[in-house]
C-alpha positions in Angstrom: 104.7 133.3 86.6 102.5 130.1 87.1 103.2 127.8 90.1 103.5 124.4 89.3 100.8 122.3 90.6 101.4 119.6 92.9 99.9 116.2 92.2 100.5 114.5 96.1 98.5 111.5 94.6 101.7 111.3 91.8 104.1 112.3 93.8 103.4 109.5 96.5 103.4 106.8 93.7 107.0 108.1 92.3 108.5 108.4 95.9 107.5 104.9 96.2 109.2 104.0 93.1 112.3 105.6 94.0 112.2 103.6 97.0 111.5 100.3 95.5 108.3 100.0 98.0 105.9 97.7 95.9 102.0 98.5 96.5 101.3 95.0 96.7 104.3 94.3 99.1 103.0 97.3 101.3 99.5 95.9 101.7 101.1 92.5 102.8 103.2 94.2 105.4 100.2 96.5 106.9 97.4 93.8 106.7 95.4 95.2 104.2 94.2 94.6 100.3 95.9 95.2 97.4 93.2 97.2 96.4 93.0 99.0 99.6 96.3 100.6 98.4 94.7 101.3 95.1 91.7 102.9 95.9 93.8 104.8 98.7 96.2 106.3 96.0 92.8 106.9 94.0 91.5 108.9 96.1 88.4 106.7 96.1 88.9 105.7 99.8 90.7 107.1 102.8 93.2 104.9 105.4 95.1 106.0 108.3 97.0 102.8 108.2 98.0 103.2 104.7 98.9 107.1 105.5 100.9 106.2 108.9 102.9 103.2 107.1 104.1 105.5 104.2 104.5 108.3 107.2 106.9 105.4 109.0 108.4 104.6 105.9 110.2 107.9 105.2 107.4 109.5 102.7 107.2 113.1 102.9 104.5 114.6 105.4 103.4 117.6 103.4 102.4 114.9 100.2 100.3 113.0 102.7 98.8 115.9 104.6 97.6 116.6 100.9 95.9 113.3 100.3 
């Protein structure tokens, strides 16, 4: 039997969703770009601001400890 792969990149982006946390509106809140968030979720840069406020916010550790 396979094991599902986990995409924590995805996974993030729908716990946001279900949360009704807005990229856009996170950046605002934390100081940071729009794009900052963007590339973050990426995986084209990495952020310890953007990874704490999600931590702060309730998202799950073991999807950002994936990131």
């Amino acid at each position: 039997m396979r094991r599902k792969q986990i995409n924590p990149r995805l996974e993030i982006e729908i716990w946001m969703k279900r949360k009704t946390i807005r990229p856009i509106d996170l950046a605002r809140q934390i100081g940071v770009s729009p794009s900052a968030i963007t590339h973050w979720k990426n995986g084209k840069m990495r952020s310890e601001r953007i990874r704490q406020a999600l931590l702060g916010r309730g998202c799950p550790k073991r999807l950002l400890d994936l990131v």
